[in-house]
C-alpha positions as CSV (number, residue, x, y, z in Angstrom):
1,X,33.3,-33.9,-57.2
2,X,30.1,-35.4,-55.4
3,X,32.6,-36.6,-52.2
4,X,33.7,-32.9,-52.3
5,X,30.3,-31.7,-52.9
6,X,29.3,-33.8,-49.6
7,X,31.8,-33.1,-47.5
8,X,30.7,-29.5,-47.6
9,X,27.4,-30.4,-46.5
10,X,28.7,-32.4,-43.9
11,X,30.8,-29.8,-42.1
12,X,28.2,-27.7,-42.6
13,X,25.4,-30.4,-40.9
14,X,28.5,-30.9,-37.9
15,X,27.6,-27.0,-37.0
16,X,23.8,-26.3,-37.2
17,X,23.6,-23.1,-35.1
18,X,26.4,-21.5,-36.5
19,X,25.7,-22.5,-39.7
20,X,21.9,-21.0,-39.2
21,X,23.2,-17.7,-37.7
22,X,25.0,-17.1,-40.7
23,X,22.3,-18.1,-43.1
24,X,19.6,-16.0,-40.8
25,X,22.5,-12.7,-41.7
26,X,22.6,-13.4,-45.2
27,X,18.6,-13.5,-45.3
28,X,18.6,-10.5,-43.6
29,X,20.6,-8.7,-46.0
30,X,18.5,-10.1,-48.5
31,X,15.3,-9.3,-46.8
32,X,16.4,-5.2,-45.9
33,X,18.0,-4.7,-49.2
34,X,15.1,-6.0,-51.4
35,X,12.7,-4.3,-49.6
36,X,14.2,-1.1,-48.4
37,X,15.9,-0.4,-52.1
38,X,12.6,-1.8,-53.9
39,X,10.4,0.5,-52.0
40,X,12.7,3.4,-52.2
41,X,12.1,3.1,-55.5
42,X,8.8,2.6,-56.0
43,X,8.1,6.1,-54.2
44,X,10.6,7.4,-56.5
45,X,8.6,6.2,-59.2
46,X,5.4,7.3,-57.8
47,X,6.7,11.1,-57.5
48,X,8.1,11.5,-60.7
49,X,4.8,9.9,-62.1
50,X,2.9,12.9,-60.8
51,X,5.3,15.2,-62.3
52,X,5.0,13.5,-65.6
53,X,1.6,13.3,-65.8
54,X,0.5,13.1,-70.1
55,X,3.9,15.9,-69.9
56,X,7.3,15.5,-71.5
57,X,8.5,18.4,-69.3
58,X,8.3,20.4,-66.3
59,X,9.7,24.0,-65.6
60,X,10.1,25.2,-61.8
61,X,13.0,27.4,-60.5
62,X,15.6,27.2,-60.9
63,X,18.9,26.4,-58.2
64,X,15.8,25.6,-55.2
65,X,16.7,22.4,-52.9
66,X,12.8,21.1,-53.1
67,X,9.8,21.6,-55.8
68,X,7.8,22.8,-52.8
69,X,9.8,25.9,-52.4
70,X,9.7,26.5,-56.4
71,X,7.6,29.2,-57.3
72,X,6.3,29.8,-61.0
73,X,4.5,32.5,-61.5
74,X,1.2,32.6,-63.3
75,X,2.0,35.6,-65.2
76,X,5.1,33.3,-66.8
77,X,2.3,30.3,-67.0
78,X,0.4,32.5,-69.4
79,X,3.5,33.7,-71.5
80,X,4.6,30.0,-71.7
81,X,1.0,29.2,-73.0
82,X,1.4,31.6,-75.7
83,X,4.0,29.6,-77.4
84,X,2.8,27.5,-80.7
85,X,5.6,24.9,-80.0
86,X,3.2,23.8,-76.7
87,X,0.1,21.5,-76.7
88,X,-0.6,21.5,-73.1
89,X,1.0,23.5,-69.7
90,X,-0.8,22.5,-66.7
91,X,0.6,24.4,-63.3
92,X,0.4,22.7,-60.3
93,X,1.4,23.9,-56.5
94,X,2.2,21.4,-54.3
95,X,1.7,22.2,-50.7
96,X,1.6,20.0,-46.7
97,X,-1.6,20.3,-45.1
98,X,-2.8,18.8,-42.2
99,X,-5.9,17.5,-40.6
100,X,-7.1,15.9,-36.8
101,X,-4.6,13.3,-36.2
102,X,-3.0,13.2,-39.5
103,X,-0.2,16.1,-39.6
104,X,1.1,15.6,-42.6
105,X,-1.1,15.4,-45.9
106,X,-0.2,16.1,-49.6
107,X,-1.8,18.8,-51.6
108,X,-2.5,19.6,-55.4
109,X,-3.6,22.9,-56.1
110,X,-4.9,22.7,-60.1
111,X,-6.6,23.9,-62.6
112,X,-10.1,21.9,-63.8
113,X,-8.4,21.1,-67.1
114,X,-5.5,18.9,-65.8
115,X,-5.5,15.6,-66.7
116,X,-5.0,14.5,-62.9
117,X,-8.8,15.6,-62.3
118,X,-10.3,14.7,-66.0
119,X,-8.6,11.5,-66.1
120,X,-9.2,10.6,-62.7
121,X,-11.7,7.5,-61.9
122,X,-14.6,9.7,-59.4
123,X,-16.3,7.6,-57.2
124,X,-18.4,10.5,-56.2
125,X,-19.6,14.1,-57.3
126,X,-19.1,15.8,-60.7
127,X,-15.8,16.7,-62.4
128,X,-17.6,19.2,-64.3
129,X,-17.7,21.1,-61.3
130,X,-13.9,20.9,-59.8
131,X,-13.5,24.7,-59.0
132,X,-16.5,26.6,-59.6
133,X,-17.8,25.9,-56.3
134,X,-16.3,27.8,-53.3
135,X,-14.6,26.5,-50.6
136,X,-14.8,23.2,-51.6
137,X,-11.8,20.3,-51.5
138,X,-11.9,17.0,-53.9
139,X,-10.2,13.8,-51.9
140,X,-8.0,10.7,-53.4
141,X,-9.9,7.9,-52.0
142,X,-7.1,6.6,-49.9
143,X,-7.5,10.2,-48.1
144,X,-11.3,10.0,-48.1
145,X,-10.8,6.7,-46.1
146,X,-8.0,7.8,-43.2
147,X,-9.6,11.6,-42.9
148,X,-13.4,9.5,-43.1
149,X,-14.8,12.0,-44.5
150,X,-17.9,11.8,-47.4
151,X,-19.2,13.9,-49.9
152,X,-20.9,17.1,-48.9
153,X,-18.9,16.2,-45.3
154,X,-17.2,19.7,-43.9
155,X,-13.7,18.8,-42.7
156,X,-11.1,20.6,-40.7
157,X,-8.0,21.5,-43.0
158,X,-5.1,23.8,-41.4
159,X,-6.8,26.3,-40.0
160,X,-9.9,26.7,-42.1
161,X,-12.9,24.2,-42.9
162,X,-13.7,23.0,-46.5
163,X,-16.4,21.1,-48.1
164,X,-16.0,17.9,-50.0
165,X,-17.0,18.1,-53.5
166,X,-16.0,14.7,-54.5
167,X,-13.9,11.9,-53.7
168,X,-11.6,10.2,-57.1
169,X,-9.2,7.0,-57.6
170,X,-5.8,7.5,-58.7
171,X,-3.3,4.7,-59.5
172,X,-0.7,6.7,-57.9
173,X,-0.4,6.3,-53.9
174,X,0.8,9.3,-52.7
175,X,-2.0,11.6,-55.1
176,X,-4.6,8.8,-53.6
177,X,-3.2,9.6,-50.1
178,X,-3.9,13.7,-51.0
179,X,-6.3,16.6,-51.6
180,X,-7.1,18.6,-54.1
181,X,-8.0,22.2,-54.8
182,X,-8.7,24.3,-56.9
183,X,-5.5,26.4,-57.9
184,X,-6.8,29.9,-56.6
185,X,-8.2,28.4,-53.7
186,X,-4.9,26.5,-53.2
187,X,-2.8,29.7,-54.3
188,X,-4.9,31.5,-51.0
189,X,-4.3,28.5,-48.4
190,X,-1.1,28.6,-48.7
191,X,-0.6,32.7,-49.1
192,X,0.9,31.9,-52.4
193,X,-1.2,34.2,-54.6
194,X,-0.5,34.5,-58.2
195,X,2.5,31.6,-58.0
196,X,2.7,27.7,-58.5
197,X,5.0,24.9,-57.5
198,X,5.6,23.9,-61.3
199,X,4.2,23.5,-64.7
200,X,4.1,20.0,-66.7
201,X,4.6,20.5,-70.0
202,X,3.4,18.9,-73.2
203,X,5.3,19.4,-76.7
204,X,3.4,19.6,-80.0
205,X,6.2,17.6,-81.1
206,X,8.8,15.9,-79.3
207,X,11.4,16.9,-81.4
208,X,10.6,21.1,-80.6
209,X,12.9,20.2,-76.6
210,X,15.6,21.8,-77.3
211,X,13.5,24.8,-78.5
212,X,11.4,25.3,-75.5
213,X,14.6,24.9,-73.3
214,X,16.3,27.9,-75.1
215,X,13.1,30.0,-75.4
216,X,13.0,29.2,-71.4
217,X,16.8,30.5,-71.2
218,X,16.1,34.0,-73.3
219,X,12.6,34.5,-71.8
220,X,12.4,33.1,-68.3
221,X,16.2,33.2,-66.4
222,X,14.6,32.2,-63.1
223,X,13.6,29.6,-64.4
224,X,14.6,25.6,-66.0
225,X,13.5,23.4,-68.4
226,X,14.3,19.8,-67.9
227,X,12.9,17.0,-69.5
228,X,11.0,14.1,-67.3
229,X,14.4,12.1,-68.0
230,X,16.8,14.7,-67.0
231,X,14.8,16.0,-64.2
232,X,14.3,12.4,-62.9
233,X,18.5,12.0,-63.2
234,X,19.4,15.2,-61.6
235,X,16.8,16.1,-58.4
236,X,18.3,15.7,-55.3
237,X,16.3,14.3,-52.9
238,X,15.7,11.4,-55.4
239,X,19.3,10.7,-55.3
240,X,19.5,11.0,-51.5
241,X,16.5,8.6,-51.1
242,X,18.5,5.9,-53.6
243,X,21.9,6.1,-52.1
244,X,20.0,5.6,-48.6
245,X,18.3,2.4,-49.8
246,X,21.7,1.2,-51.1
247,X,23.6,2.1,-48.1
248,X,21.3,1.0,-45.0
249,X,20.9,-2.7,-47.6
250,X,24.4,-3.1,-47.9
251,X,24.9,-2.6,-44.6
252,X,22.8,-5.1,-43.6
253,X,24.7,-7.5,-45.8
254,X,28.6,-6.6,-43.6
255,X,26.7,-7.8,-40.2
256,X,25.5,-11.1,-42.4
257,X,29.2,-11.1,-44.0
258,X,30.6,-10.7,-40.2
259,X,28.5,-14.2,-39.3
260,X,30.0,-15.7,-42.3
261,X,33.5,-15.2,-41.4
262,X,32.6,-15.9,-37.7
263,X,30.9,-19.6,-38.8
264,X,33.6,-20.3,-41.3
265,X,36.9,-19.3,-38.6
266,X,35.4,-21.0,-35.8
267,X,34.5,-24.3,-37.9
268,X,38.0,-24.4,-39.3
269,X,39.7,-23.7,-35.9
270,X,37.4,-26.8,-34.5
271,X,38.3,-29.3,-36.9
272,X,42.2,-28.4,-37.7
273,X,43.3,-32.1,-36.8
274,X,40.8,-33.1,-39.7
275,X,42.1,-30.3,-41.9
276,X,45.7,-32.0,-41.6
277,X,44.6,-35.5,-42.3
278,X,42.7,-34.4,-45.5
279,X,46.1,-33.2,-46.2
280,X,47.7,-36.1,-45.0
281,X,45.8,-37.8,-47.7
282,X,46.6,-35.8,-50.6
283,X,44.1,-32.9,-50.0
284,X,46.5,-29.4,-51.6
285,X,46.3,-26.1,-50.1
286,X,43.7,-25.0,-53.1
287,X,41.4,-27.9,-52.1
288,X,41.6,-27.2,-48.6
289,X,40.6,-23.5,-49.1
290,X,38.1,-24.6,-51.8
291,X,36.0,-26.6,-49.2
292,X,35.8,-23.4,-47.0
293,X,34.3,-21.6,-50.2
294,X,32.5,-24.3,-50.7
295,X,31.3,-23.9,-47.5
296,X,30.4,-20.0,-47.8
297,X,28.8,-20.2,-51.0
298,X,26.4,-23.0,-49.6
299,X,25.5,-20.4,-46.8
300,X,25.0,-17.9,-49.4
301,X,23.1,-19.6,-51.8
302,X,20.8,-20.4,-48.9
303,X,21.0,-17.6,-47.2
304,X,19.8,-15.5,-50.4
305,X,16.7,-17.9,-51.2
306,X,15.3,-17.7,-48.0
307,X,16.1,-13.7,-48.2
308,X,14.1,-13.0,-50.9
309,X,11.2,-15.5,-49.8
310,X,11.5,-12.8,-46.4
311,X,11.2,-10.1,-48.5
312,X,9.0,-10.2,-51.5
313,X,6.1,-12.2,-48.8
314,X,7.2,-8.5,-46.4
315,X,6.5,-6.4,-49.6
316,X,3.5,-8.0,-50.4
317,X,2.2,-7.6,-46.9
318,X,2.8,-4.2,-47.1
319,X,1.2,-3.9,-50.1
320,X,-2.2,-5.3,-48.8
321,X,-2.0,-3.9,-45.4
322,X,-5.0,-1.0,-45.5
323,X,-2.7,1.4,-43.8
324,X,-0.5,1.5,-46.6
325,X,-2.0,0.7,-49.6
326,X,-1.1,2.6,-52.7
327,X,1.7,3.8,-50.8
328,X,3.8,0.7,-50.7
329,X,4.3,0.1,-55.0
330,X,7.6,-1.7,-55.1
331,X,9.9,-2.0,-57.9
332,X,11.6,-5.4,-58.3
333,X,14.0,-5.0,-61.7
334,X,16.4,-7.7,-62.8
335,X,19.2,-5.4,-61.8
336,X,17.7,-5.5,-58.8
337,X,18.1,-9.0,-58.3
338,X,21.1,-9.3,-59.9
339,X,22.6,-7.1,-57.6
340,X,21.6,-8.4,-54.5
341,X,22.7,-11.4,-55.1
342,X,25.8,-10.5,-56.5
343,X,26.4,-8.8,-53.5
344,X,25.5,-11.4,-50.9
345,X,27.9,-14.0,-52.8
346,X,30.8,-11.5,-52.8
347,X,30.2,-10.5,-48.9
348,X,30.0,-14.4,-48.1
349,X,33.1,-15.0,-49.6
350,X,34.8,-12.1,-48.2
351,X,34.0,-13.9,-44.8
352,X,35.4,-16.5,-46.0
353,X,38.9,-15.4,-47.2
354,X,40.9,-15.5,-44.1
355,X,39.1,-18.5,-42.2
356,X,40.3,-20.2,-45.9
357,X,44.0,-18.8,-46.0
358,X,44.1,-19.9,-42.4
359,X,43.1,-23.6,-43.4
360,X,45.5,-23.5,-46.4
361,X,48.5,-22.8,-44.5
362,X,48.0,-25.5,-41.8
363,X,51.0,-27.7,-41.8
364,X,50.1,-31.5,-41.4
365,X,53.0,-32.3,-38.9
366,X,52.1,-29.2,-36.1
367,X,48.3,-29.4,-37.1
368,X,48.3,-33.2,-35.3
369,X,49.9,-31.5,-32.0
370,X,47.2,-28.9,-32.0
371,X,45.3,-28.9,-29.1
C-alpha cells in the first residue's frame, strides 16, 4: 500500500505544472464557492434579521415580487393592533434613497417604539426624541461614516435636506449601512402617505399562529401572514440570491474539474510504455485505474486545503476592510463544508474517469510499440 501510495506521489512530482494547474482549479472552486455561497448567505441572513426583529411574524401583501413594493396600510396597522392575540406590531416602510456620491442607500421609516430604535446602541443624540423633531434623519453608524456626516450636520437626501438627530450602532450591516426616519416623515419622502412596507409581528403566545393567519384571511384578503420561518423558505429573491451562489461556485469547480481531466489524460498518454510494464509485472486493470484516482484525489485533497485557506483569509479580509464592514457577515455551516468538499472530490474524479478507463484498457503487447 505505501509503494502504491508513493507511486502516486511520484507521477504526480514527474509533472509539477500540470499538476499545480489543476490544484490552482480545484482551489479556485474552493475559494469562489466558499465565499460567494457563504456571503450570499450571510446577506440572506442579515435581511431576514431585520424583518424578524423581537417578531414571530410579518404581514405585507400579498402576490408582490419585492417587500419594497408591499404596501400595508395604517388603517389595517391599527385594526391589527386591536387584536388581544398580539403583544407587539411594529410597521416599517422600507425605501432607496440616495445621497452625493452614494446612489443607493437603505431606508427605515418607523415608529419611536420599535425595538430597532429603542434597542439600538446611540452613539450620539437622544432616543427619547426619535420623531418629535421635524425634518430630522437618525444614521446607522456605518452610514454616518461613508455620508460623513455628524450630529446637528444638514445633509442632502433625494431631493430635500434633513437634519441629523442622532447616529446608533446596529449589529446588522445593511441597517448600519442605512437611515432612519420617522414613519410619517418617511410615509411623505417617499409619497407613500398613510401606507407601510410591512408589519413585524409579535404573538402573546406562540401557539395563537394559526389564529392570526386566519383572522388575517377573513379580515385582511390583500394581505398574508407568514411566519419568520415560512417567509424566510418562500421569498423569492432569497431563493434567486442562493441558487446564484450555488451555480456561479459550482461552476467554478467544472473549469477546476476540466484541469483535472486535462493533467490526468495527458500524464497517462506520457507514460503509456510505463503503464504496460506495471502491467507487465502484474499490475490488473483495477490497479492501473486506481493509481489515476489515486492520482486525482491527491489533487483534490490538496487542491481543497489550499481552497479554503484562499477563501476564509478572502472572507476575513472582507470582513475588516472599512469599505465593507458589517456588510460582509459570512456564514460558514458544516453543510457548507461538507458540501464543498464533497463536491470538489466528485468533480476531480469525474476528470479522472476517462484518462483511468483509458489506462485500464492499454494492452501490454501494443502499449510497448507506442510511440
Amino acid at each position: 500500500m505505501r509503494a502504491f501510495a508513493r507511486l502516486v506521489f511520484v507521477n504526480l512530482l514527474r509533472h509539477k505544472i500540470r499538476s499545480l494547474i489543476s490544484i490552482a482549479g480545484i482551489s479556485f472552486g474552493v475559494a469562489a464557492m466558499l465565499a460567494i455561497v457563504s456571503i450570499a448567505l450571510g446577506a440572506i441572513g442579515m435581511f431576514q434579521n431585520i424583518l424578524a426583529n423581537e417578531s414571530q411574524y410579518v404581514i405585507f401583501e400579498k402576490d408582490v415580487s419585492d417587500l419594497f413594493f408591499s404596501s400595508v396600510t395604517m388603517e389595517q396597522i391599527r385594526d391589527l393592533r386591536k387584536m388581544p392575540i398580539l403583544d407587539r406590531v411594529d410597521p416599517m416602510l422600507v425605501g432607496i434613497v440616495s445621497s452625493p456620491n452614494h446612489p443607493i442607500v437603505t431606508c427605515f421609516g418607523l415608529e419611536a417604539g420599535d425595538p430597532r430604535v429603542q434597542k439600538a446602541h446611540w452613539l450620539s443624540g437622544d432616543r427619547s426624541q426619535f420623531g418629535k423633531e421635524d425634518n430630522t434623519v437618525y444614521l446607522g453608524s456605518r452610514a454616518a461614516g461613508f455620508l460623513k456626516a455628524s450630529p446637528g450636520q444638514v445633509i442632502p437626501i433625494g431631493k430635500g435636506s434633513f437634519r441629523v438627530g442622532g447616529i446608533f450602532q446596529t449589529a446588522n450591516g445593511f441597517e448600519d449601512g442605512g437611515v432612519f426616519m420617522p414613519l410619517p416623515l418617511a410615509q411623505a419622502f417617499f409619497h407613500r402617505d398613510d401606507l407601510v412596507s410591512i408589519a413585524a409581528i409579535k404573538l402573546k403566545h406562540e401557539h395563537d399562529g394559526a389564529a392570526l393567519k386566519a383572522a388575517v384571511v377573513s379580515q385582511f384578503p390583500g394581505l398574508i401572514a407568514l411566519e419568520n420561518r415560512e417567509f424566510n423558505e418562500s421569498y423569492s429573491q432569497f431563493r434567486i440570491l442562493n441558487a446564484m451562489s450555488w451555480a456561479i461556485g459550482i461552476t467554478s469547480f467544472l473549469l477546476g474539474g476540466m484541469g483535472v481531466a486535462n493533467t490526468m489524460l495527458m500524464s497517462v498518454f506520457s507514460r503509456v510504455r510505463e503503464i504496460a510494464i506495471l502491467r507487465v509485472c502484474g499490475f490488473s486493470k483495477s490497479q492501473v485505474a486506481g493509481l489515476v484516482f489515486g492520482e486525482a484525489a491527491v489533487v483534490a485533497g490538496l487542491g481543497t486545503a489550499g481552497g479554503f485557506a484562499v477563501g476564509l483569509t478572502a472572507l476575513k479580509a472582507m470582513n475588516a476592510a472599512p469599505q465593507l464592514q458589517g456588510y460582509i457577515q459570512a456564514v460558514i455551516r458544516p453543510d457548507i463544508v461538507a458540501a464543498i468538499i464533497a463536491i470538489a472530490f466528485i468533480t476531480a474524479f469525474a476528470g479522472a474517469l476517462y484518462p483511468a478507463w483509458f489506462a485500464s484498457t492499454i494492452q501490454p503487447v501494443d502499449a510497448l510499440r507506442f510511440e
